[in-house]
Backbone bond lengths (Angstrom), bond angles and torsions (degrees), N, CA, C in turn:
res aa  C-N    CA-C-N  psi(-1)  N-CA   C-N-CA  omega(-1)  CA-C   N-CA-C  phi
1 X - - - 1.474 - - 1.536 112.23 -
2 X 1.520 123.24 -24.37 1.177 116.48 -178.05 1.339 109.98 -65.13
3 X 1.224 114.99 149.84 1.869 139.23 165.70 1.814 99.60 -73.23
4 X 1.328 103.54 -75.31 1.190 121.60 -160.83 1.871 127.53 -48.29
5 X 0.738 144.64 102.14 1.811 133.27 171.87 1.522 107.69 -71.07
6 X 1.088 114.93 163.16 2.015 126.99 178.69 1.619 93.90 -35.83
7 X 1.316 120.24 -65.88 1.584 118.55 -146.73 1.458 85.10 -61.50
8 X 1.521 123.83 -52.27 1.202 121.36 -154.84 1.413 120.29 -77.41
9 X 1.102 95.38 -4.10 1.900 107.05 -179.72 2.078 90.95 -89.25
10 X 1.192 81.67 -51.53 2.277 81.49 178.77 1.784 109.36 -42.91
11 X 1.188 110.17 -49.40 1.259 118.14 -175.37 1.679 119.79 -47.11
12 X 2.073 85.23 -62.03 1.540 90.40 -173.46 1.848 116.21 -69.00
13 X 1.337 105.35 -19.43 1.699 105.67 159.90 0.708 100.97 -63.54
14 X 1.380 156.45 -109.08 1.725 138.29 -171.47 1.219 140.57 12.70
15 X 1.659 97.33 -59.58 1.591 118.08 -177.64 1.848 97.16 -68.32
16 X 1.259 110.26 -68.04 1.413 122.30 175.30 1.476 104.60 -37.44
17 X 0.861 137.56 -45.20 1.582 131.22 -155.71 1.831 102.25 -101.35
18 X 0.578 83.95 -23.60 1.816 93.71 -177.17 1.496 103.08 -72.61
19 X 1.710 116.37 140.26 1.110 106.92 -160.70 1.485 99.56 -102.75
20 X 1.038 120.85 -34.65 1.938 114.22 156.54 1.474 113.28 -32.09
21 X 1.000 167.22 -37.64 1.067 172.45 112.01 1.727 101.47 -1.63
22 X 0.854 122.97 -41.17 1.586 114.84 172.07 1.408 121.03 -53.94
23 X 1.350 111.80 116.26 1.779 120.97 172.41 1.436 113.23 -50.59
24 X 1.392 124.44 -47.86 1.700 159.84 -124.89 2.133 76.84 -103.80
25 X 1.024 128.76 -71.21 1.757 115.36 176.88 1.577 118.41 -71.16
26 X 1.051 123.00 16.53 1.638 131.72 167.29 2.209 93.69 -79.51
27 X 1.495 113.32 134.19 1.167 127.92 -176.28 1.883 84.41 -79.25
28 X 1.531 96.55 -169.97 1.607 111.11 179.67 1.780 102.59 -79.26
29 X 1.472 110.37 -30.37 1.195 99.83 -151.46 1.909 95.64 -95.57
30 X 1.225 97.85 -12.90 1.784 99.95 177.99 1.663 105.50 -89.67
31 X 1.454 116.60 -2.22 1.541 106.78 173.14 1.599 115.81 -103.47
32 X 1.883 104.79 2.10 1.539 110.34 176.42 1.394 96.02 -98.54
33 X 1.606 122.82 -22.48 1.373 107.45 175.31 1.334 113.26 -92.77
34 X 1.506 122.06 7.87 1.417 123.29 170.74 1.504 104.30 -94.00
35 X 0.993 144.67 -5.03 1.345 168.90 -153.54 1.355 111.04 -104.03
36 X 1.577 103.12 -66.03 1.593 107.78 160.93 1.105 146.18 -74.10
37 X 1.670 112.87 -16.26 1.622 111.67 -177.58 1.743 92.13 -97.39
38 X 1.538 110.93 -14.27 1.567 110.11 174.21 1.638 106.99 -59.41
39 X 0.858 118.09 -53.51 1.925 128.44 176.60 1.205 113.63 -41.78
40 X 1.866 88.61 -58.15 1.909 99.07 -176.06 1.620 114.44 -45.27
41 X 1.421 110.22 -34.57 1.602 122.30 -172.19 1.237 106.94 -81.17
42 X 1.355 119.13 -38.26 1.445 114.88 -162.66 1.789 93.73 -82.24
43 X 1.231 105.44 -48.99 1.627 93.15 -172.39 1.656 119.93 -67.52
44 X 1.832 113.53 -31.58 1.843 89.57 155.11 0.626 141.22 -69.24
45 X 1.751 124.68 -12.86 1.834 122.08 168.68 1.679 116.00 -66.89
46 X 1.347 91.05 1.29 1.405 95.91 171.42 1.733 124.88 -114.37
47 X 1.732 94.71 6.13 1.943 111.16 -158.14 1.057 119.54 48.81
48 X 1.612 110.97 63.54 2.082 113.30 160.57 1.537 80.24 -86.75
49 X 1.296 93.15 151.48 1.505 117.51 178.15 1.399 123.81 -83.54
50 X 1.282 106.13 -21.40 2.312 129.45 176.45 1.993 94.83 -53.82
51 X 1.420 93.63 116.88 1.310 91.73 164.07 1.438 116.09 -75.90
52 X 1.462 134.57 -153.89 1.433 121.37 -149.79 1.869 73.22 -95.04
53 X 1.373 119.38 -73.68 1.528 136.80 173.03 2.209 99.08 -2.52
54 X 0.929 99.02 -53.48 1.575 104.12 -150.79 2.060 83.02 -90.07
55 X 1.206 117.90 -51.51 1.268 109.46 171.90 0.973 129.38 -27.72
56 X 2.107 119.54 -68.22 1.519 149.27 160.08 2.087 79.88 -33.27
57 X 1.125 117.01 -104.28 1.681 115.48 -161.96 1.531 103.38 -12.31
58 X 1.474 99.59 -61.28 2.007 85.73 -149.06 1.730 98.21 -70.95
59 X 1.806 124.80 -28.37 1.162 111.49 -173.97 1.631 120.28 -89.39
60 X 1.146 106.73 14.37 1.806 120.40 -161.51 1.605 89.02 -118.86
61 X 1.634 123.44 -71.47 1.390 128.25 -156.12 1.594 97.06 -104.39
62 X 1.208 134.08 -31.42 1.532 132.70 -158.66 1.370 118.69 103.38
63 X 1.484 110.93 -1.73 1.767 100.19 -160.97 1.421 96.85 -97.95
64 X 1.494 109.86 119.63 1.428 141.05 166.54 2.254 110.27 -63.95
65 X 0.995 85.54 135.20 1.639 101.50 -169.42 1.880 79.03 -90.10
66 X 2.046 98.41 157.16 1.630 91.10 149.44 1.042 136.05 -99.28
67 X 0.923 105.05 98.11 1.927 128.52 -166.58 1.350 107.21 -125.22
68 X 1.372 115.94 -169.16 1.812 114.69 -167.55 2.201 95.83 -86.30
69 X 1.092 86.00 159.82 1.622 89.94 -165.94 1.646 94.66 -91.58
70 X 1.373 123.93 4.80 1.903 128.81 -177.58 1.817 77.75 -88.30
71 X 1.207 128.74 -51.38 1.475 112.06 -161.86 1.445 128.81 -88.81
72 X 1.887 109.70 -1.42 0.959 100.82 144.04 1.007 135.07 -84.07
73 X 2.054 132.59 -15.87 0.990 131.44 167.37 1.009 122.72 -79.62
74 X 1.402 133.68 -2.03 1.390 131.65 171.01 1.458 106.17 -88.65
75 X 1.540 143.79 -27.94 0.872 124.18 142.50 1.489 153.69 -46.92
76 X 1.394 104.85 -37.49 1.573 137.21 163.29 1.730 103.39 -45.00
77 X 1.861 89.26 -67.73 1.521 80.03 -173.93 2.112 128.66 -67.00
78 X 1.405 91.94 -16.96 1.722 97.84 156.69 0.879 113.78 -57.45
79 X 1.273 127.16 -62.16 1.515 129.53 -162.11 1.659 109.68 -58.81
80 X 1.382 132.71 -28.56 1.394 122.16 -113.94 1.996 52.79 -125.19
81 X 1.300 113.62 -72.20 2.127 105.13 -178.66 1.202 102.07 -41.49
82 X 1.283 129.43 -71.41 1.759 143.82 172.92 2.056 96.53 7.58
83 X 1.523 100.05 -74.71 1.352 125.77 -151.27 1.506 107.88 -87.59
84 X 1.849 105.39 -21.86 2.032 95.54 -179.99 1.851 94.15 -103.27
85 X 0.858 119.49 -8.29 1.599 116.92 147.32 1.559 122.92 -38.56
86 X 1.649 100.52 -63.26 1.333 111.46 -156.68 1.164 101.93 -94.43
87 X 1.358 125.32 2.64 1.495 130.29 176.65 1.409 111.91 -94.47
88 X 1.545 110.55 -21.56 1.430 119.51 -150.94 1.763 77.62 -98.64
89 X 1.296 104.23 -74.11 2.094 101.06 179.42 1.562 119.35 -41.42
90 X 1.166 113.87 -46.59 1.517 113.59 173.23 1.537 132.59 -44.44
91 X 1.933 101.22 -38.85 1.264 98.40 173.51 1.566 129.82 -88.68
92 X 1.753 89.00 19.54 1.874 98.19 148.38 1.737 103.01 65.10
93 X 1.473 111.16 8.85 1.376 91.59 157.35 1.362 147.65 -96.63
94 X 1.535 90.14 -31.08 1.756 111.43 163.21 1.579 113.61 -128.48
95 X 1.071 110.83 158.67 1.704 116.30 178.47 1.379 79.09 -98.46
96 X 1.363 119.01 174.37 1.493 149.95 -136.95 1.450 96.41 -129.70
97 X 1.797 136.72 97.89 0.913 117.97 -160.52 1.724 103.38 -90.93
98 X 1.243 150.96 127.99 1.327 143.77 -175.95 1.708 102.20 -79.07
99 X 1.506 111.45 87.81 1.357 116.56 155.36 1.460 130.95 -119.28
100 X 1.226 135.15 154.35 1.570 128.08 176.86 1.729 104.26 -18.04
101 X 1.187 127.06 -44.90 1.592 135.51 -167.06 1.930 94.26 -47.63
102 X 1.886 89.86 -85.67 1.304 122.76 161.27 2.391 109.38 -10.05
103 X 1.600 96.18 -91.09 1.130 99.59 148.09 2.088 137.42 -18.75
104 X 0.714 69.59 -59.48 1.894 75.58 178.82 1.931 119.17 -72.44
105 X 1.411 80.77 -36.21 1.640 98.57 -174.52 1.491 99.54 -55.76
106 X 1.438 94.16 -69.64 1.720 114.16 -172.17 1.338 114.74 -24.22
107 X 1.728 101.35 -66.32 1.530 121.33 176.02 1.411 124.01 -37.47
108 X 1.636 94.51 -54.95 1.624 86.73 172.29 1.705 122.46 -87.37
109 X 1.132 129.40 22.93 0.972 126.41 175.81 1.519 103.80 -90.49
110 X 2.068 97.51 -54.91 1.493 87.46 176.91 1.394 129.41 -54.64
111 X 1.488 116.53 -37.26 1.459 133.39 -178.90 1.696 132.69 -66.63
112 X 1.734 97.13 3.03 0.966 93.32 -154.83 1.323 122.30 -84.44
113 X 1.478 157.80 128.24 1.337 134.32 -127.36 1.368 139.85 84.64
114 X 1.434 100.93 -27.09 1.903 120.23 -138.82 1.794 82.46 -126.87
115 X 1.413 127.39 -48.24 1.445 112.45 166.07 1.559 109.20 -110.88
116 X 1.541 110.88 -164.30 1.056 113.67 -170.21 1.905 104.13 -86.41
117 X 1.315 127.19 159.31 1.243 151.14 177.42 1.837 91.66 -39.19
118 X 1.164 124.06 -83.13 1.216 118.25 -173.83 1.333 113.45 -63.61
119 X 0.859 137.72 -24.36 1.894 129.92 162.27 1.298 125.16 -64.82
120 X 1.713 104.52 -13.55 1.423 101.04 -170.40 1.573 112.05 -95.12
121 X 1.500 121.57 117.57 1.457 123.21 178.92 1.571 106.93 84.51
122 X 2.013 105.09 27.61 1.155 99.35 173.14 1.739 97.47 -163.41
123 X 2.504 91.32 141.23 1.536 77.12 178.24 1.683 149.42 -57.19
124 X 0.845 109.51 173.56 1.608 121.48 -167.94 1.514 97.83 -75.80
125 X 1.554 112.89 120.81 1.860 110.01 179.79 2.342 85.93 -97.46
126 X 1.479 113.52 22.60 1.590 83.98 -158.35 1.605 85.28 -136.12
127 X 1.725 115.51 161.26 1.938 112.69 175.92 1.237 107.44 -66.07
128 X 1.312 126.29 149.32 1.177 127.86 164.27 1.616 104.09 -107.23
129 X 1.292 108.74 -177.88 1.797 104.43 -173.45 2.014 81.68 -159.24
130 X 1.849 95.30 127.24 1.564 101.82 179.19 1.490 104.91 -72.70
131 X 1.500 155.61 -168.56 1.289 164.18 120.35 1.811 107.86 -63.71
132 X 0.904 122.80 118.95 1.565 111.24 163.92 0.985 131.66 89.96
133 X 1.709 108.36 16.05 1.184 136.52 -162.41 1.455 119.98 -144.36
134 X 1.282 138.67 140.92 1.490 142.55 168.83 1.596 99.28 -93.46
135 X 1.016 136.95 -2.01 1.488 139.03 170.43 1.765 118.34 -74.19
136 X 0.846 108.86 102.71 1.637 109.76 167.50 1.554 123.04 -111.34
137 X 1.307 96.93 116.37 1.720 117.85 -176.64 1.789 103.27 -50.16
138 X 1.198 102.81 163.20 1.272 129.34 172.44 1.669 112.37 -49.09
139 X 1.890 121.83 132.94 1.266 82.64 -174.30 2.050 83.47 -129.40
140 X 0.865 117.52 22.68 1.243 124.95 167.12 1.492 131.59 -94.46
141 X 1.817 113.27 108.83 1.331 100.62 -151.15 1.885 116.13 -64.40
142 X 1.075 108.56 -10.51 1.306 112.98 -177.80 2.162 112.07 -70.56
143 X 1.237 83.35 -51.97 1.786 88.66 167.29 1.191 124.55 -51.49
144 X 1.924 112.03 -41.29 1.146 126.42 -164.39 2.308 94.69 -63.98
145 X 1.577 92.08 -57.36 1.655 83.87 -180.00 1.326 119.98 -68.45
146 X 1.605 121.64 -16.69 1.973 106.45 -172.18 1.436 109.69 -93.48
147 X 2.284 104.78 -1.81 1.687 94.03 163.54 1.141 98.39 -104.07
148 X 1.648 157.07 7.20 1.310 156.25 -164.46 1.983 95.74 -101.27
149 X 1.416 118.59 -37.52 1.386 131.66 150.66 1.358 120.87 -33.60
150 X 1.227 108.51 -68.11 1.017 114.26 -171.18 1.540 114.75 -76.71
151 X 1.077 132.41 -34.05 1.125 140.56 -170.85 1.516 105.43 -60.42
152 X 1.740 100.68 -40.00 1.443 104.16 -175.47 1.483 110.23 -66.04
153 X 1.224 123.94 -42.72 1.237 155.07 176.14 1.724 109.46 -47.96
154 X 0.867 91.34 -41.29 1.662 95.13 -168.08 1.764 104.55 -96.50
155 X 1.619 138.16 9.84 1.034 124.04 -134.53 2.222 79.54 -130.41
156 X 1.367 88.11 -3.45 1.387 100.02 161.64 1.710 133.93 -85.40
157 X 1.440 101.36 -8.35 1.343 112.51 162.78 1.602 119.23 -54.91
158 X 1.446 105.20 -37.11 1.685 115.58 -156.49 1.675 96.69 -118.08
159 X 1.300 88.56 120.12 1.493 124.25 -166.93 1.547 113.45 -89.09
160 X 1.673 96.20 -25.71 1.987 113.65 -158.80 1.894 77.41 -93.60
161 X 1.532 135.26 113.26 1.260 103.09 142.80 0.919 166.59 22.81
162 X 1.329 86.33 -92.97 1.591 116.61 160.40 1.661 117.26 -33.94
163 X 1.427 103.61 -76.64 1.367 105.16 164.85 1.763 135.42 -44.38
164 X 1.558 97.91 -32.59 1.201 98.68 -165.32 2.168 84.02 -89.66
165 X 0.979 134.41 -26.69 1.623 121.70 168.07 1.402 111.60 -52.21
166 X 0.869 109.03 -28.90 2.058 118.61 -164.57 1.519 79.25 -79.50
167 X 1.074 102.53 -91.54 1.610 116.48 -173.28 1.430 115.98 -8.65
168 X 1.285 97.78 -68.10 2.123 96.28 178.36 1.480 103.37 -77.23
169 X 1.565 119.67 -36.70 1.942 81.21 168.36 1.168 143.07 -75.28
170 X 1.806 107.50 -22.97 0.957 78.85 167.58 1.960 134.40 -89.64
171 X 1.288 94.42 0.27 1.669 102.57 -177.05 1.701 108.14 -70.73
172 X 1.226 97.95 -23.76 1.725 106.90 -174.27 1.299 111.92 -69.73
173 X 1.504 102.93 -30.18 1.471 112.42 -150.31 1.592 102.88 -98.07
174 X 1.151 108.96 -38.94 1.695 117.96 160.58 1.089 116.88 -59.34
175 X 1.485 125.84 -42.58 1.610 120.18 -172.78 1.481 100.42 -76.08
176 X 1.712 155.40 -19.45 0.806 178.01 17.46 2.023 76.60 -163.05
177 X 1.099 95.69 110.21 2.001 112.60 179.27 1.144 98.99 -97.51
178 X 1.196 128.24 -1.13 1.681 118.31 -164.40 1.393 116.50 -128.20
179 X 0.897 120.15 156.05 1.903 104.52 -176.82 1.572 108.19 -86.28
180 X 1.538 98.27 -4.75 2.228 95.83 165.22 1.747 92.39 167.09
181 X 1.157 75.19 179.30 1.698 102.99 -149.38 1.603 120.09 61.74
182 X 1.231 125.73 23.78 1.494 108.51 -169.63 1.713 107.01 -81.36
183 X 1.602 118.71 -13.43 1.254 93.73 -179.25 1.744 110.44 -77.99
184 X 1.665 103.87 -29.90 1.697 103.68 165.90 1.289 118.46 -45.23
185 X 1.383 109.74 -41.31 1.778 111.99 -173.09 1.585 102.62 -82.87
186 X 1.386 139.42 1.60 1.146 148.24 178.17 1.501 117.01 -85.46
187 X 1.374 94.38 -44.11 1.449 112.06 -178.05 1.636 126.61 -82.44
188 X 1.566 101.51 -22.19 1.341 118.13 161.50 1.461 114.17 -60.99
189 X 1.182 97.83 -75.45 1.370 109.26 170.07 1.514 113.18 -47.36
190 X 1.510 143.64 -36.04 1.379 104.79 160.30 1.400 121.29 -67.77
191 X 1.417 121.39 -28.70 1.331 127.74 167.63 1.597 117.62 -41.06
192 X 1.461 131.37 -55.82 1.309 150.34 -173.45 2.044 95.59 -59.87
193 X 1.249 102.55 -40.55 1.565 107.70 -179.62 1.415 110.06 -65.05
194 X 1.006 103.39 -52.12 1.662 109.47 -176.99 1.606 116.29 -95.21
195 X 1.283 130.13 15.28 0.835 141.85 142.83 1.692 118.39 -68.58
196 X 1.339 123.46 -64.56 1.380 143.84 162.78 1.447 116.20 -45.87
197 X 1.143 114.76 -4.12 1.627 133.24 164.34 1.653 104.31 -105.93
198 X 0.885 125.96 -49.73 1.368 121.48 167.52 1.419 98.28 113.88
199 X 1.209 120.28 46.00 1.403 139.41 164.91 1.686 132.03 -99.33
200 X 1.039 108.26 140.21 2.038 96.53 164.50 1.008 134.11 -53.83
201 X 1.288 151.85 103.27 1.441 135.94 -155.97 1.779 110.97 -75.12
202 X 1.331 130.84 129.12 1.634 123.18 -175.56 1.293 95.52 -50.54
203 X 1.778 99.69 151.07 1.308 134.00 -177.44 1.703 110.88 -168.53
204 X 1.387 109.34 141.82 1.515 104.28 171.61 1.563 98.89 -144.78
205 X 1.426 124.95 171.16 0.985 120.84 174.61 2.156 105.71 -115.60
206 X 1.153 97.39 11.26 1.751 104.96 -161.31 1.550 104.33 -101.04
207 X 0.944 92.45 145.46 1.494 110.21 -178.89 1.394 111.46 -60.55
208 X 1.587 108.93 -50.72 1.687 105.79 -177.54 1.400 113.19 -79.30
209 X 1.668 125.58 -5.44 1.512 114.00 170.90 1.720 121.83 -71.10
210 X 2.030 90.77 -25.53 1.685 103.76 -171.89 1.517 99.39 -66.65
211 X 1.465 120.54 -57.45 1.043 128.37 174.47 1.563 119.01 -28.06
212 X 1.594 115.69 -63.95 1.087 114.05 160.91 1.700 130.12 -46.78
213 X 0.878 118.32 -51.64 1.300 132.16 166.75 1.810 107.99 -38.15
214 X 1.738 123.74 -59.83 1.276 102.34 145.84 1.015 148.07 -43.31
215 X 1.400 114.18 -34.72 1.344 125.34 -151.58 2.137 97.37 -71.00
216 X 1.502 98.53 -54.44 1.443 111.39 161.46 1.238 128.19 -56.98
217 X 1.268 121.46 -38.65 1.442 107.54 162.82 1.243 120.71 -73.15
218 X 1.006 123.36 -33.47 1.852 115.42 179.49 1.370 93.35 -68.76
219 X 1.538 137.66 -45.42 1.139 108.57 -165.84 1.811 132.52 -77.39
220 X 1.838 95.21 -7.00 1.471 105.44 160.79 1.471 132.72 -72.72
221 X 1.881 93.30 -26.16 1.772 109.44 176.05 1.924 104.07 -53.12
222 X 1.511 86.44 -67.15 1.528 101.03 -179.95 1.694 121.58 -56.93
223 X 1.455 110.36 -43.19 1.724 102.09 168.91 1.363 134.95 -124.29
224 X 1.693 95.70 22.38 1.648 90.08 -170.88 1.584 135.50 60.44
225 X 1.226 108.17 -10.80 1.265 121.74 175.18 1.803 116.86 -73.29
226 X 1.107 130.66 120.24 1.452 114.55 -157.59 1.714 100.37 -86.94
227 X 1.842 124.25 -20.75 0.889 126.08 -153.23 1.459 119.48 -46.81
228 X 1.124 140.77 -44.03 1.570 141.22 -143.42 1.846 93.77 -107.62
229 X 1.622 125.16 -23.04 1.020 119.16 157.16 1.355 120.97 -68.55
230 X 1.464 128.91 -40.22 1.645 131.18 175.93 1.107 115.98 -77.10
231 X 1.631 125.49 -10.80 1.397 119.03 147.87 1.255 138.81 -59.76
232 X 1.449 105.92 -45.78 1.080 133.04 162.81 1.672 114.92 -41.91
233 X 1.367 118.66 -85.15 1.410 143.37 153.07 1.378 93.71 -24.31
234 X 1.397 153.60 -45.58 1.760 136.27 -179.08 0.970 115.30 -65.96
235 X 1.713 99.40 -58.50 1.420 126.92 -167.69 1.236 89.13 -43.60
236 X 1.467 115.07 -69.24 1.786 115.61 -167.86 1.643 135.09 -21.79
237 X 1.227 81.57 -45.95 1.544 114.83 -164.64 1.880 101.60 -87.38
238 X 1.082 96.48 -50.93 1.980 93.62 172.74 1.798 106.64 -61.53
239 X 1.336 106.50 -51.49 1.480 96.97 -170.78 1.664 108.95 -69.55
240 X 1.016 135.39 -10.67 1.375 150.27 164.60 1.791 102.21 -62.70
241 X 1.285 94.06 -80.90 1.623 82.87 175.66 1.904 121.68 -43.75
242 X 1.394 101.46 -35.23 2.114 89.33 -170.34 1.391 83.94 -94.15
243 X 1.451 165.26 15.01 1.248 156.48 98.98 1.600 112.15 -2.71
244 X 1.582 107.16 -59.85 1.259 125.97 -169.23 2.004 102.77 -70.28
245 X 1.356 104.79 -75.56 1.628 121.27 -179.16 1.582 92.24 -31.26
């Protein structure tokens, strides 16, 4: 059941123990700019076209670039979950429990606009097909919920965060329950995890981290193996902190 190997267990003590890594010492105005370069990332692993510059505008002031109007609302709608997430964990009364409820909400928040009314914040009755991948998700709605069950179910093994963020994205993101956005709704949701720990949620603004970031997920689609994604996901997070120092 473990995620983690020796090196990678050394790491995530690090990350954990290190006090840069704390969400809870970010000011107001460093958690709206954690907010935005978080979007900026999440929406090119998906190719929105808003550079980081035009992103900051439309999610800071409102001003929309002319670009396709799906990529300003797919940003919008990050931003707008992004921020009642971190508003909702921050005020330190409840942690954020990740259940089908949890799950569904998310989805349609991000989705909202972007699919149709009944798809949004609900499973997929139709096949989906990944890009870049020989892996094809589940296309039976009954499978889709008794591994979406379980997943939830099983995400109680992992005690470290860390692990348990990896864990539901990448299981979320492979089972793809949704007819789209599930790697956005994947990524929230590791975000929402490690938020509720009182952590930074990963973010990069670089081309070769997104890359990486595929590179690991396809290779979990295809082998289940979490390794080259939790490298990725450490790495992230260490070079973030000596970024900071």
């Amino acid at each position: 059941m473990q995620i983690f190997d020796s090196e990678q267990q050394e790491k995530a003590a690090f990350i954990l123990g290190n006090p840069l890594s704390k969400l809870s010492d970010l000011y107001s105005n460093e958690l709206k700019d954690l907010a935005v370069v978080w979007c900026y990332y999440s929406g090119k692993i998906e190719g929105n076209t808003y550079t980081y510059v035009e992103t900051e505008a439309l999610l800071k002031d409102g001003i929309t670039s002319e670009k396709k109007y799906e990529d300003a609302k797919m940003l919008k709608n990050l931003y707008n979950t992004f921020i009642s997430e971190l508003e909702y964990i921050n005020k330190g009364k409840n942690l954020e429990h990740i259940d089908e409820r949890t799950l569904f909400r998310v989805h349609q928040a991000i989705s909202t606009g972007l699919v149709s009314n009944e798809e949004s914040g609900s499973l997929r009755t139709r096949a989906v097909r990944i890009t870049g991948t020989v892996y094809i998700p589940p296309k039976d709605l009954q499978e889709i919920k008794s591994r979406l069950s379980e997943i939830l179910f099983n995400q109680e093994y992992y005690a470290n965060p860390l692990e348990r963020a990896i864990f539901l994205h990448c299981n979320i993101a492979r089972l793809q329950p949704f007819i789209d956005g599930n790697k956005r709704t994947a990524r929230m949701i590791e975000s929402i995890v490690l938020m509720n720990a009182n952590i930074i949620p990963v973010y990069s603004s670089k081309d070769s981290d997104i890359l990486s970031y595929r590179k690991g997920l396809i290779a979990f689609y295809e082998t289940e193996d979490y390794k080259l994604y939790a490298d990725y996901f450490l790495n992230r997070q260490i070079e973030r902190i000596k970024e900071i120092e």
